[in-house]
Biopython code that builds the backbone (N, CA, C, O; Angstrom):
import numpy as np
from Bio.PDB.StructureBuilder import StructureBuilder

atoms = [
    (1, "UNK", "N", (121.573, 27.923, -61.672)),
    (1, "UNK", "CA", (122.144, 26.623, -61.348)),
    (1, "UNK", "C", (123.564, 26.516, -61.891)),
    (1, "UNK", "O", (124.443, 25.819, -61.385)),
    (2, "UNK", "N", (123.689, 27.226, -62.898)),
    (2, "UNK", "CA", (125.309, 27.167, -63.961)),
    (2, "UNK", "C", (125.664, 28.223, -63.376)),
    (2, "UNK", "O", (126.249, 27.546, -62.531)),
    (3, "UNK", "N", (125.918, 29.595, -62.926)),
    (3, "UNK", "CA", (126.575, 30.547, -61.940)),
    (3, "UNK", "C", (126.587, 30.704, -60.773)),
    (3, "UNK", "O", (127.546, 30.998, -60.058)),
    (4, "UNK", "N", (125.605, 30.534, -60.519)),
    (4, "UNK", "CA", (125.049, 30.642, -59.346)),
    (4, "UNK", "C", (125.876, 30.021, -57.601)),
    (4, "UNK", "O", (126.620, 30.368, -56.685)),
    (5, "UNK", "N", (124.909, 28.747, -58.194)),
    (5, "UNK", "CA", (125.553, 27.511, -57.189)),
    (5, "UNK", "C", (127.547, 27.517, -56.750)),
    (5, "UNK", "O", (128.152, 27.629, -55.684)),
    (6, "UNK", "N", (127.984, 27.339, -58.161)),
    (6, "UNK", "CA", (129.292, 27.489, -57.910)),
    (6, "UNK", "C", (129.683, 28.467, -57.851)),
    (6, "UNK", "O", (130.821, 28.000, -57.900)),
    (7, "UNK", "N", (129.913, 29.832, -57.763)),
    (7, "UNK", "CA", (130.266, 30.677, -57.306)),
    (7, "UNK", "C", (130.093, 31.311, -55.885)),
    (7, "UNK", "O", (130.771, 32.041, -55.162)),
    (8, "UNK", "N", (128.827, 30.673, -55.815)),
    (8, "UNK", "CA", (128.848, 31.248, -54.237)),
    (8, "UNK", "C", (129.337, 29.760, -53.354)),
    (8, "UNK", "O", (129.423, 29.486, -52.157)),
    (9, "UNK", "N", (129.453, 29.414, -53.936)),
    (9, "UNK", "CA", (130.417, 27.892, -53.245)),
    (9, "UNK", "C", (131.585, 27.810, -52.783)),
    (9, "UNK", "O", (132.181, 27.543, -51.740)),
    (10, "UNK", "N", (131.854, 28.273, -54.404)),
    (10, "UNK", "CA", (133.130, 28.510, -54.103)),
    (10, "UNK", "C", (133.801, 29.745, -53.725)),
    (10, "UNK", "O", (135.025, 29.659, -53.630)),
    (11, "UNK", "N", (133.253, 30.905, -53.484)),
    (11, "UNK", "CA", (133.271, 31.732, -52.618)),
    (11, "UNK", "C", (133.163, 31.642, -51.130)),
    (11, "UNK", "O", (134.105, 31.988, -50.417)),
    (12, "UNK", "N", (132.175, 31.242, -50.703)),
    (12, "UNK", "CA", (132.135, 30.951, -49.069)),
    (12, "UNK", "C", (132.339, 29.540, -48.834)),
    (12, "UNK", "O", (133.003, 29.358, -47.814)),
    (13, "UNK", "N", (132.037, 28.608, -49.355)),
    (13, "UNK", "CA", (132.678, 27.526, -48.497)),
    (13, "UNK", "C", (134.473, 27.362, -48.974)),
    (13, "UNK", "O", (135.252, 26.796, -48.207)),
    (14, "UNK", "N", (134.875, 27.860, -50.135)),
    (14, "UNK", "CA", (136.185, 27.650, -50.272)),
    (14, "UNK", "C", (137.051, 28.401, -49.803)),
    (14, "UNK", "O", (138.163, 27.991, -49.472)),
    (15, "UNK", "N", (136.601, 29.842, -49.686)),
    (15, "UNK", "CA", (137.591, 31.080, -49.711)),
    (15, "UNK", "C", (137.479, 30.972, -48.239)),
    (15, "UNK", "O", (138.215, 30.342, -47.480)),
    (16, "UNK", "N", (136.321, 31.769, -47.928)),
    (16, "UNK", "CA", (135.797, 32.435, -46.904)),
    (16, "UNK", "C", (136.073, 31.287, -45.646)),
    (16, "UNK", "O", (136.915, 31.556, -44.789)),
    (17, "UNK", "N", (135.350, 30.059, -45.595)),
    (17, "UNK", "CA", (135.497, 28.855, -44.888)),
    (17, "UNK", "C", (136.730, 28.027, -44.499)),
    (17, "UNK", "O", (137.228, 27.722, -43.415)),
    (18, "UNK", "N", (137.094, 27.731, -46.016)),
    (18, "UNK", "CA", (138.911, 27.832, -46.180)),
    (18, "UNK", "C", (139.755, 28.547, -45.190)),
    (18, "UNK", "O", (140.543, 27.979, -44.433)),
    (19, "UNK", "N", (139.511, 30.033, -45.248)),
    (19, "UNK", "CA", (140.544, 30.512, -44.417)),
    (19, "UNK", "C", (139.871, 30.923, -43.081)),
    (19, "UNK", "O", (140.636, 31.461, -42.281)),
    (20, "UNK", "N", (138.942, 30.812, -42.801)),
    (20, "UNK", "CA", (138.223, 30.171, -41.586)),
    (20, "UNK", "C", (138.760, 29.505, -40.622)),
    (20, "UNK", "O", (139.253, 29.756, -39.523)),
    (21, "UNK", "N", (138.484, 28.262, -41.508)),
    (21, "UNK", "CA", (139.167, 27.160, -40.951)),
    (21, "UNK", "C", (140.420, 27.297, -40.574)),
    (21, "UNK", "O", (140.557, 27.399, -39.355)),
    (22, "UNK", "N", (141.228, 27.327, -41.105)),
    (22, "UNK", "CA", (143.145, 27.993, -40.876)),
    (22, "UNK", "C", (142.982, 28.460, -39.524)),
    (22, "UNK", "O", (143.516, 27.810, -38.625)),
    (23, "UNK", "N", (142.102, 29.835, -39.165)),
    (23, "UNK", "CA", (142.711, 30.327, -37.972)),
    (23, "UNK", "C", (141.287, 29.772, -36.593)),
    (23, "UNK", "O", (141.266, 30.021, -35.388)),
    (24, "UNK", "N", (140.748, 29.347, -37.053)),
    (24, "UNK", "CA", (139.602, 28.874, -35.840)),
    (24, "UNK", "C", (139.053, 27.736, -36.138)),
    (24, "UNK", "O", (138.148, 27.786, -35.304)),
    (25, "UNK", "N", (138.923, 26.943, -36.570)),
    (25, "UNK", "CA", (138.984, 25.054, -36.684)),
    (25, "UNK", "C", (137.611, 25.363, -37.457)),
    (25, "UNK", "O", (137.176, 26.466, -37.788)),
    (26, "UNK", "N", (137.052, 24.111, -37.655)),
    (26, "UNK", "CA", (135.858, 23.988, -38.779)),
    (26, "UNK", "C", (134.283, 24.680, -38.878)),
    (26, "UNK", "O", (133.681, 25.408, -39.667)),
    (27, "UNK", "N", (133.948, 23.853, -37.319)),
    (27, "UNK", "CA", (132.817, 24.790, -36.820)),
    (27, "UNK", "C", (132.907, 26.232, -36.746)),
    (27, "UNK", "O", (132.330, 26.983, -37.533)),
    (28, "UNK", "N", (133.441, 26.502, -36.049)),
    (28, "UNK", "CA", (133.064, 28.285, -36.217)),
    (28, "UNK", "C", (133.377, 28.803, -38.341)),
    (28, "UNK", "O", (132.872, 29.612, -39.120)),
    (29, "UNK", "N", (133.919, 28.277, -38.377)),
    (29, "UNK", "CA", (134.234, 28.447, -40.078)),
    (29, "UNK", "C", (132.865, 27.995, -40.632)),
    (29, "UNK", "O", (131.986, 28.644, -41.200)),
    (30, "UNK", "N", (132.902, 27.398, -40.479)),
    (30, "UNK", "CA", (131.115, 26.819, -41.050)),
    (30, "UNK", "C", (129.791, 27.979, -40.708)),
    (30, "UNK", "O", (128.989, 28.409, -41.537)),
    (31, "UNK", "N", (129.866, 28.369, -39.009)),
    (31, "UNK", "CA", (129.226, 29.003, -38.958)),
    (31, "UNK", "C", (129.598, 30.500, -39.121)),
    (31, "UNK", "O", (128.636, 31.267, -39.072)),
    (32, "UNK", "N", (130.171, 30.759, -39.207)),
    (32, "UNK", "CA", (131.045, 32.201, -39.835)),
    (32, "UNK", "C", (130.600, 32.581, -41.334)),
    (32, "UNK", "O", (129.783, 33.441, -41.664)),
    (33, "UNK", "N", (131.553, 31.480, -42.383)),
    (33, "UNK", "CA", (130.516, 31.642, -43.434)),
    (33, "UNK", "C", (129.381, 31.378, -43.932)),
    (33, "UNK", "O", (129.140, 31.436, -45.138)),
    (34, "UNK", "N", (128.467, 31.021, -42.939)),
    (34, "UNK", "CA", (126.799, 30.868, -43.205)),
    (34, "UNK", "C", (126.272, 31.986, -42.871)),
    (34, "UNK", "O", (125.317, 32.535, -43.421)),
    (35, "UNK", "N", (127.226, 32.560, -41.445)),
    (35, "UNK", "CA", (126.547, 34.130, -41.785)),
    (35, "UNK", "C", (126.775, 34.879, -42.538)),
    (35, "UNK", "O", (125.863, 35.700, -42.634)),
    (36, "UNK", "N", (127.787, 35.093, -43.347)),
    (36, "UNK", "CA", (128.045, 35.748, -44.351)),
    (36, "UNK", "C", (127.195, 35.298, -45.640)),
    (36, "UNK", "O", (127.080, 36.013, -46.635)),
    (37, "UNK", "N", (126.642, 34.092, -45.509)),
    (37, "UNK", "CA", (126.274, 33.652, -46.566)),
    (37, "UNK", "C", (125.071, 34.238, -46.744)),
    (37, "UNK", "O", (124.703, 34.809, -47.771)),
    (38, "UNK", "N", (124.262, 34.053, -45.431)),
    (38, "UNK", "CA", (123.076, 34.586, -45.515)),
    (38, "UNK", "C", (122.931, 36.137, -45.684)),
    (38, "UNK", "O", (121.820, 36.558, -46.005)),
    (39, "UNK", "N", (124.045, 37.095, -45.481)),
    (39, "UNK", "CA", (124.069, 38.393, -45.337)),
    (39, "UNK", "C", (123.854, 38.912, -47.059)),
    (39, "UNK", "O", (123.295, 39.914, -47.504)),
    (40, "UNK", "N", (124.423, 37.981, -47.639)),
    (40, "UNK", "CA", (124.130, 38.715, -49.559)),
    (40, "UNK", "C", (122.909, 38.137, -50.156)),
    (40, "UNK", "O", (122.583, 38.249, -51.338)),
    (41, "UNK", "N", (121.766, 37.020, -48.518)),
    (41, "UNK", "CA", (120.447, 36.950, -49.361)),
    (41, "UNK", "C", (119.097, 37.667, -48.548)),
    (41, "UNK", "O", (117.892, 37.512, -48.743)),
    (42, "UNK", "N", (119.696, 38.354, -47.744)),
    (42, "UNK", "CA", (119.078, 39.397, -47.164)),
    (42, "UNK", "C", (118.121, 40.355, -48.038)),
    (42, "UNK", "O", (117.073, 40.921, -47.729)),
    (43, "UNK", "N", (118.619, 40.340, -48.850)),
    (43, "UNK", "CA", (117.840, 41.561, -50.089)),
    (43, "UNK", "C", (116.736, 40.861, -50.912)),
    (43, "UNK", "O", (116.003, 41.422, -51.727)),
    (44, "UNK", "N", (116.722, 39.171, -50.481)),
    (44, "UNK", "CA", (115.274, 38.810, -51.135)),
    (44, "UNK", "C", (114.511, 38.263, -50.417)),
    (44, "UNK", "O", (113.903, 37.217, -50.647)),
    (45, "UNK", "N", (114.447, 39.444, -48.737)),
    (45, "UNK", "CA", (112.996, 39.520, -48.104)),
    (45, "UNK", "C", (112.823, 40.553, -48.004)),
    (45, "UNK", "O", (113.764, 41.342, -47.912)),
    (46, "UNK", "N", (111.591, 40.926, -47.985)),
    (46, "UNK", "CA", (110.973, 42.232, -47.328)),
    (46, "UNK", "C", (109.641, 41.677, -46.701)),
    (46, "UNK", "O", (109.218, 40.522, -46.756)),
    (47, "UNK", "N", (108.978, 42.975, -45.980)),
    (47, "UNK", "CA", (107.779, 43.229, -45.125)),
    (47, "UNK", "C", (108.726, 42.869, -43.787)),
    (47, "UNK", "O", (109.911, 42.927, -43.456)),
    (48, "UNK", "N", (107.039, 42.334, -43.064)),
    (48, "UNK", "CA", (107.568, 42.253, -41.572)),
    (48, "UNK", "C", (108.644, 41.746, -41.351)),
    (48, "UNK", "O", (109.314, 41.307, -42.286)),
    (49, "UNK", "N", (109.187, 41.664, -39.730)),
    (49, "UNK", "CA", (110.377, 41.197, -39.080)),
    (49, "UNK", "C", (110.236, 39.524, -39.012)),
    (49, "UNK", "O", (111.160, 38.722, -38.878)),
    (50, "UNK", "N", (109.102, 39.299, -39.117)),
    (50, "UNK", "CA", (109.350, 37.635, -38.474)),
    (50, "UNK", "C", (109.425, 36.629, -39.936)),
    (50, "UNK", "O", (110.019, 35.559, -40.072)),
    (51, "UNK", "N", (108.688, 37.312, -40.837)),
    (51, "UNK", "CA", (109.381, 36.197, -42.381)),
    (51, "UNK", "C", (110.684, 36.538, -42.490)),
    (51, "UNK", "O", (111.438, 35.589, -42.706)),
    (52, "UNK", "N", (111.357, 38.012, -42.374)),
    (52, "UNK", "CA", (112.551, 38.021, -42.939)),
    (52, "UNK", "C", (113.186, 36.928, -41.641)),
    (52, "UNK", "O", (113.599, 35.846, -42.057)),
    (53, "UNK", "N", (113.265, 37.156, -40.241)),
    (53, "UNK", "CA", (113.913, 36.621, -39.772)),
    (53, "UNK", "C", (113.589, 34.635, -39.898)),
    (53, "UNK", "O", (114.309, 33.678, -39.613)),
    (54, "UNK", "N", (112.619, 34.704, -40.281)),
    (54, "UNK", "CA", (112.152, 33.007, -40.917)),
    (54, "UNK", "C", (113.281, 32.671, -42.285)),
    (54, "UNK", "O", (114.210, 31.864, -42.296)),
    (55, "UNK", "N", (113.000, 33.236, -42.955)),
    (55, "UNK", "CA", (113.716, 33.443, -44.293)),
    (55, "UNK", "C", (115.519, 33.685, -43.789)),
    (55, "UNK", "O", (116.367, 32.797, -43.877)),
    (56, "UNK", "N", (115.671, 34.531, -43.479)),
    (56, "UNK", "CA", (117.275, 34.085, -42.983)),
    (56, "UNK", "C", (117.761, 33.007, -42.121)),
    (56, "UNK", "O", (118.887, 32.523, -42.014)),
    (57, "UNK", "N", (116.479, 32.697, -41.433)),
    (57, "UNK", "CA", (117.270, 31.264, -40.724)),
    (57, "UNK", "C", (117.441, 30.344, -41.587)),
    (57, "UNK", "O", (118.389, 29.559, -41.585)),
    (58, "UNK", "N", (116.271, 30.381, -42.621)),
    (58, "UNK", "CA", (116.523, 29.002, -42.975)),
    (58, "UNK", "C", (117.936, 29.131, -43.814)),
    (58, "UNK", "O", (118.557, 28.084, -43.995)),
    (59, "UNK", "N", (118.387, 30.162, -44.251)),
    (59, "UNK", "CA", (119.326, 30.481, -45.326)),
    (59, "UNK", "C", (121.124, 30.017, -44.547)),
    (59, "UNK", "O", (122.166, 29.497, -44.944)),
    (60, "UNK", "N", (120.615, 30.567, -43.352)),
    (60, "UNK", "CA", (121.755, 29.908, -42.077)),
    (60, "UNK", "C", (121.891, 28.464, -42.251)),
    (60, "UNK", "O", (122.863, 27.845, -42.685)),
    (61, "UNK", "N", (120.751, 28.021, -41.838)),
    (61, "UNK", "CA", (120.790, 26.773, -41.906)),
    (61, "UNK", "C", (121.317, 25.776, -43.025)),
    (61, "UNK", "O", (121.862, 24.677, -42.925)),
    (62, "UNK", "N", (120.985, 26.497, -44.060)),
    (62, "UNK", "CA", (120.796, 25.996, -45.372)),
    (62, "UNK", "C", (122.762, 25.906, -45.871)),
    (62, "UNK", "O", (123.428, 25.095, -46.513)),
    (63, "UNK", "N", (123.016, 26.958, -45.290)),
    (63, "UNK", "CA", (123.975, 27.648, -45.270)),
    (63, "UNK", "C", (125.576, 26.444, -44.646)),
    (63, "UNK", "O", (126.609, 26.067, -45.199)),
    (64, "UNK", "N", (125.032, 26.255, -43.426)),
    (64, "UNK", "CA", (125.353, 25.436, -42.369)),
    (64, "UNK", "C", (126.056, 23.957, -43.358)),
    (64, "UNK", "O", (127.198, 23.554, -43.579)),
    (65, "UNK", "N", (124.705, 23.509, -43.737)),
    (65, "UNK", "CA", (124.436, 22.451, -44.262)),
    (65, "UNK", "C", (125.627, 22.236, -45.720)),
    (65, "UNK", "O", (126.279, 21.244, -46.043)),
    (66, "UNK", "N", (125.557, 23.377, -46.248)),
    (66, "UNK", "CA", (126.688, 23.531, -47.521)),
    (66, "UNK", "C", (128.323, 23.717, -46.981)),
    (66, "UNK", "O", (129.407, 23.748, -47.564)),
    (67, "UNK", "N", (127.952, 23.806, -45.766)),
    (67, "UNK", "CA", (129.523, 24.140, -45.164)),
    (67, "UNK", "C", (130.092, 22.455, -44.289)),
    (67, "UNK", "O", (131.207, 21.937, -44.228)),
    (68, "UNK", "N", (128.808, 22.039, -43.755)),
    (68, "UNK", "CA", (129.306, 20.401, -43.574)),
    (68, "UNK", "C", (129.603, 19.857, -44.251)),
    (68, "UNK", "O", (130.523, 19.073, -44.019)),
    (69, "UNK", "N", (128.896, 19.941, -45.762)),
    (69, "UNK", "CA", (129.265, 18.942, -46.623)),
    (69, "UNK", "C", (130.244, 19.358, -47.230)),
    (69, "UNK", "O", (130.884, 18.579, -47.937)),
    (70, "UNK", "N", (130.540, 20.444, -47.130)),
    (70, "UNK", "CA", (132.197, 20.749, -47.518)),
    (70, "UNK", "C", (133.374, 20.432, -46.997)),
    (70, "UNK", "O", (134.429, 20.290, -47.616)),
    (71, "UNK", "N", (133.107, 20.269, -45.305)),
    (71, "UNK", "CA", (134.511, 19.643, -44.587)),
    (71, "UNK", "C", (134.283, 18.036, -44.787)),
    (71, "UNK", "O", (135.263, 17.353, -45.083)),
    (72, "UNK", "N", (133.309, 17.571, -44.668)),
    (72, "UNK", "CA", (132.789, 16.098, -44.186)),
    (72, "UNK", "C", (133.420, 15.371, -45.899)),
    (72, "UNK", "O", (133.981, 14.275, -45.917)),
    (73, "UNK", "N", (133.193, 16.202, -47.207)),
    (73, "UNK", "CA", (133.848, 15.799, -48.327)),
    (73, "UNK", "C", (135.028, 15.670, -48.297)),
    (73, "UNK", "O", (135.710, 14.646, -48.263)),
    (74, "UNK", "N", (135.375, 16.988, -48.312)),
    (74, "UNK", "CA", (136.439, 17.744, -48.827)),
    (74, "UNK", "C", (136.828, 17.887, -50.038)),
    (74, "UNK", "O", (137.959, 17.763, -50.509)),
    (75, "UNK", "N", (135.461, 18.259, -50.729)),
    (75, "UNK", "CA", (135.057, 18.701, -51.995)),
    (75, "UNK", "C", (133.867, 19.688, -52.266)),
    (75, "UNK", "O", (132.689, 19.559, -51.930)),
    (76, "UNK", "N", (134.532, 20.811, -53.029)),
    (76, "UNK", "CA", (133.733, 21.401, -53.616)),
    (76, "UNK", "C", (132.562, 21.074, -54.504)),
    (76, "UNK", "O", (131.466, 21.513, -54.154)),
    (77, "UNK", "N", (132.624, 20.557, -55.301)),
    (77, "UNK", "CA", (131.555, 19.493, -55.934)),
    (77, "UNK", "C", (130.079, 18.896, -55.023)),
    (77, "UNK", "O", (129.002, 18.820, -55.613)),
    (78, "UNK", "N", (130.157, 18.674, -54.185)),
    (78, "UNK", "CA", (129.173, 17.849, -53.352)),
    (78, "UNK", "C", (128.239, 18.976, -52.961)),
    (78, "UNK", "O", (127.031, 18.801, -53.120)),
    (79, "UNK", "N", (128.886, 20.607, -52.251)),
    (79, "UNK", "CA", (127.729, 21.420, -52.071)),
    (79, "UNK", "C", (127.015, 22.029, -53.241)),
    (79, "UNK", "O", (125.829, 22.358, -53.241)),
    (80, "UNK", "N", (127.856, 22.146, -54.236)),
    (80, "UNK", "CA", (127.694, 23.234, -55.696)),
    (80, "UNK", "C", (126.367, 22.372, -55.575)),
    (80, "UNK", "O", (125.288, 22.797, -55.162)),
    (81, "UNK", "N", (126.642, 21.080, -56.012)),
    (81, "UNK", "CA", (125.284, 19.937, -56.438)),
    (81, "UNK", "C", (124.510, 20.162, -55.776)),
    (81, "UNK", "O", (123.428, 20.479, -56.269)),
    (82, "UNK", "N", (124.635, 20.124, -54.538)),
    (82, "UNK", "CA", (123.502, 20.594, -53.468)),
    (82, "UNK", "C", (122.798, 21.474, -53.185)),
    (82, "UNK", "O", (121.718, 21.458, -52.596)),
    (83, "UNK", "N", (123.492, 22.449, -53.673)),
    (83, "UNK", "CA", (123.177, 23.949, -53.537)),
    (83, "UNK", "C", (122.726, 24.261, -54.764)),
    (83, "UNK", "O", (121.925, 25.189, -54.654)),
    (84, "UNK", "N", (122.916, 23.787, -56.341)),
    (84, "UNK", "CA", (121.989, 24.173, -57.260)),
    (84, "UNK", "C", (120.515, 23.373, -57.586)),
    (84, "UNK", "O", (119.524, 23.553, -58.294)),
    (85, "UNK", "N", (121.016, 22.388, -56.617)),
    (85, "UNK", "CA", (119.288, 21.169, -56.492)),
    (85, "UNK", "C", (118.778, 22.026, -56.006)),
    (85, "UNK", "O", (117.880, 22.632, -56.590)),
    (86, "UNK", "N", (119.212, 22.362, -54.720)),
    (86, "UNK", "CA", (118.216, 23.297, -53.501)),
    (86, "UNK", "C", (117.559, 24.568, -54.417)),
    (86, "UNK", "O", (116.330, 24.638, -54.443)),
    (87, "UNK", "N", (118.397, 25.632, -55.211)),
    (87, "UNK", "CA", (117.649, 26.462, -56.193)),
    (87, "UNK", "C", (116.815, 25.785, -57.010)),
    (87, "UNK", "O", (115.665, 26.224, -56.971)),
    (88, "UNK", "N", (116.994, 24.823, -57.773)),
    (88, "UNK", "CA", (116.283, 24.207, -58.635)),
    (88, "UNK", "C", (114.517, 23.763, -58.134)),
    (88, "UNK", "O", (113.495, 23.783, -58.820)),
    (89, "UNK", "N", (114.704, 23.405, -56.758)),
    (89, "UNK", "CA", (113.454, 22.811, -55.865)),
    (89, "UNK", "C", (112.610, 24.543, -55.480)),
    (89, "UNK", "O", (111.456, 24.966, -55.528)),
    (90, "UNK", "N", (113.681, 24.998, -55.186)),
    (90, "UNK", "CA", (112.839, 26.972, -54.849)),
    (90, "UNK", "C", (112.419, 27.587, -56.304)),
    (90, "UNK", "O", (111.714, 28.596, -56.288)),
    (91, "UNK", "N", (112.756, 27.118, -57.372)),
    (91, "UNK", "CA", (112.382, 28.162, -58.938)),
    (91, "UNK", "C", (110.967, 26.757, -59.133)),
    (91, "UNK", "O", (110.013, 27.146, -59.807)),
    (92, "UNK", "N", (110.908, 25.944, -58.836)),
    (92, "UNK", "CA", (109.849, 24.614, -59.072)),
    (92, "UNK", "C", (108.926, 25.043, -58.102)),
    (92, "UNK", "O", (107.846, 25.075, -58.693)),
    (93, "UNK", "N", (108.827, 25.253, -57.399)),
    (93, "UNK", "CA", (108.148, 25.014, -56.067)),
    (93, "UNK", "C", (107.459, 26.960, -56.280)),
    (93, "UNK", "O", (106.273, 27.208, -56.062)),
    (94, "UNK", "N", (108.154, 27.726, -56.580)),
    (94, "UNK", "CA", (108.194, 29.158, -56.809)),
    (94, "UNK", "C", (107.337, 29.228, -58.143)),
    (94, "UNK", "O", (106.417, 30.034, -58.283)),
    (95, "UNK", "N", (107.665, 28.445, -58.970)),
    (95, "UNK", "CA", (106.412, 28.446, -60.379)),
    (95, "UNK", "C", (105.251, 27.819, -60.398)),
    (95, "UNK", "O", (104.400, 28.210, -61.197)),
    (96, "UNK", "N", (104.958, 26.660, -59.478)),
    (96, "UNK", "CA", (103.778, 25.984, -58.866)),
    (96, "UNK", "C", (103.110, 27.047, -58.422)),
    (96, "UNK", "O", (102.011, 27.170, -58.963)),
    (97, "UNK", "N", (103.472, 28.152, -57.348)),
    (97, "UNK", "CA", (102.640, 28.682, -56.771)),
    (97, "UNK", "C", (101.631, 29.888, -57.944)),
    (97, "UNK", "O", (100.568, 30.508, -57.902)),
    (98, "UNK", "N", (102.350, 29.759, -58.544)),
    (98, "UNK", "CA", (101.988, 30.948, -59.557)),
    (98, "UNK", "C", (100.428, 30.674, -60.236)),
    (98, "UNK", "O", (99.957, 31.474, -61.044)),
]
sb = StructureBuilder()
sb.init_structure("model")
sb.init_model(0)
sb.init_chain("A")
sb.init_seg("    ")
for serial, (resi, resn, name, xyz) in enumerate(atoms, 1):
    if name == "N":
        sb.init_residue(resn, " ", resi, " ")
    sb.init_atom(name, np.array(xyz, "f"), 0.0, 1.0, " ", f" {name:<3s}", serial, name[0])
structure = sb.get_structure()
């Protein structure tokens, strides 16, 4: 939640999205770096094809969602928060099952 969140925040929605945005307007920047976003959480699925591809959508999506609230702000702050709740609800929800 303390590295995590903001770094990859501010990595893809600032950098990556940022200069996105510059040469192809918001949307495709949004969805540009959600795929990228999802491409460095690729490595925490395995087995069959249809969870991983379950599991990366939602990460798209999820993804998506951190990149609206980044133009719709225009603050970094609003996804970090969002994006370390969202871990916070997956390590809760991930120790329940246990």
């Amino acid at each position: 939640m303390v590295l995590v969140a903001p770094a990859e925040e501010w990595l893809f929605r600032g950098v990556v999205q940022g200069r996105l945005r510059q040469g192809v307007g918001p949307t495709p920047a949004i969805a540009g770096s959600s795929l990228l976003f999802v491409s460095i959480h690729l490595a925490n699925y395995s087995g069959s094809l249809l969870p991983v591809f379950a599991g990366a959508s939602l990460i798209v999506v999820v993804g998506c969602v951190f990149g609206a609230l980044s133009e719709y702000t225009d603050n970094l702050a609003v996804p970090i928060m969002t994006h370390a709740t969202y871990n916070v609800v997956l390590l809760i929800l991930s120790y329940m099952s246990i």
